[in-house]
C-alpha positions as CSV (number, residue, x, y, z in Angstrom):
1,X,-53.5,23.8,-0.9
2,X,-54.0,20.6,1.5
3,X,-50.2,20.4,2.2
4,X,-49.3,20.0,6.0
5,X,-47.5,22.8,7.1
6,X,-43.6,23.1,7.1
7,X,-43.2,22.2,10.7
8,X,-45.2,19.6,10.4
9,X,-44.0,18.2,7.2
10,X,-40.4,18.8,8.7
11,X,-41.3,16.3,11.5
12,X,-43.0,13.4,9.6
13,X,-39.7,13.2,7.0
14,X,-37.8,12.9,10.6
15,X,-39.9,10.1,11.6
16,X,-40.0,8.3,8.2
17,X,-36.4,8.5,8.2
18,X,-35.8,7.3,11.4
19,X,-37.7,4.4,11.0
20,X,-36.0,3.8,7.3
21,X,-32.4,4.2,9.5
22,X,-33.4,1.5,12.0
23,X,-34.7,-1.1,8.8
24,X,-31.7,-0.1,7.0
25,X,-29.3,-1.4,10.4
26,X,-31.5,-4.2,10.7
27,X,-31.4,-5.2,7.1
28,X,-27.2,-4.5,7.4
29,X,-26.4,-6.2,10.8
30,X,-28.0,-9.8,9.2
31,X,-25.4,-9.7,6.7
32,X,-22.2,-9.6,8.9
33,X,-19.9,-12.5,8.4
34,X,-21.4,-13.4,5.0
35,X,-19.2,-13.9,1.9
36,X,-19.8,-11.9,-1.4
37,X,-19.0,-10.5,-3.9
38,X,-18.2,-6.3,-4.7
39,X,-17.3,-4.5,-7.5
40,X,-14.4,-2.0,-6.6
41,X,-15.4,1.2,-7.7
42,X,-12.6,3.7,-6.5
43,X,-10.3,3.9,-3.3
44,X,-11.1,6.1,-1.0
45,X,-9.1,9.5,-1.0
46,X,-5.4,9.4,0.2
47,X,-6.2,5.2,1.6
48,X,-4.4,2.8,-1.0
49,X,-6.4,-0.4,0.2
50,X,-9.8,1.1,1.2
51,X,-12.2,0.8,-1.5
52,X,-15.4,2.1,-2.1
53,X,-17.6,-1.0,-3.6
54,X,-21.0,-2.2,-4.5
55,X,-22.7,-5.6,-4.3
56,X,-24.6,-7.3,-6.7
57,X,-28.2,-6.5,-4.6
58,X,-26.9,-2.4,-3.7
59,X,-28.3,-0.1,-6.3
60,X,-26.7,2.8,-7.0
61,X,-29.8,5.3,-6.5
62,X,-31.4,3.5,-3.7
63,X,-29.1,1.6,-1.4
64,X,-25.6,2.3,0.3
65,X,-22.6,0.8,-0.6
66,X,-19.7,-1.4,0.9
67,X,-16.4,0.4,2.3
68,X,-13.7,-2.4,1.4
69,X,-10.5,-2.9,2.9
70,X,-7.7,-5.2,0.7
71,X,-6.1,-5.0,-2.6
72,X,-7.7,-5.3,-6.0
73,X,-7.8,-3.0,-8.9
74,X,-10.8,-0.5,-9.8
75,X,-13.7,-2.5,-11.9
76,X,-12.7,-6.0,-10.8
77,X,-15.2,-8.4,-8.9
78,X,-13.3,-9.5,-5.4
79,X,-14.7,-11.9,-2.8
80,X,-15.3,-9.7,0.0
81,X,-16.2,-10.7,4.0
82,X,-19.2,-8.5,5.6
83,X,-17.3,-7.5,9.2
84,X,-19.6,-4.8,9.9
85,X,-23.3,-2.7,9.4
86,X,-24.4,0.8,9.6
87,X,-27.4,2.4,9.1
88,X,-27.2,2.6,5.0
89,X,-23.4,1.3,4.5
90,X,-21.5,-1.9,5.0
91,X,-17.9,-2.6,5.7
92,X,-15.7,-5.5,4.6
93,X,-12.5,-7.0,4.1
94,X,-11.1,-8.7,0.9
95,X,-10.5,-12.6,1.3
């Protein structure tokens, strides 16, 4: 009882995830070309220098995570270069 109807529901999670989407890029985009640091978690399937990574401010539950490219070795700490932003990922490169 009280709860908007499913259309309607449907189209406010649209919205509020839209607007989240556009933060997100915004948030993202101000951190190209910084320096810092990742954790490499795992490489990404059948790519033996792309790495799928986390910074020290990305949590796991809330936030996206950093696609690296370089060599390193799962569960080490690398210095990484932010070269691009999406919505809820980054993209880097191993310096």
């Amino acid at each position: 009882p009280g709860a908007a109807p499913a259309e309607e529901a449907q189209a406010r999670y649209h919205a509020v995830m839209t607007l989240q989407a556009e933060l997100s890029s915004d948030l993202w985009s101000a951190r190209v070309g910084n320096t810092t640091e990742a954790l490499l978690l795992g490489r990404e399937p059948g790519r033996a220098t792309v790495w799928h990574a986390r910074t020290p401010w990305q949590a796991p539950e809330v936030d996206g995570q950093i696609r690296v490219r370089g060599r390193g070795a799962a569960g080490s700490w690398v210095a990484v270069r932010v070269t691009g932003a999406g919505a809820y990922d980054l993209e880097g490169k191993i310096i």
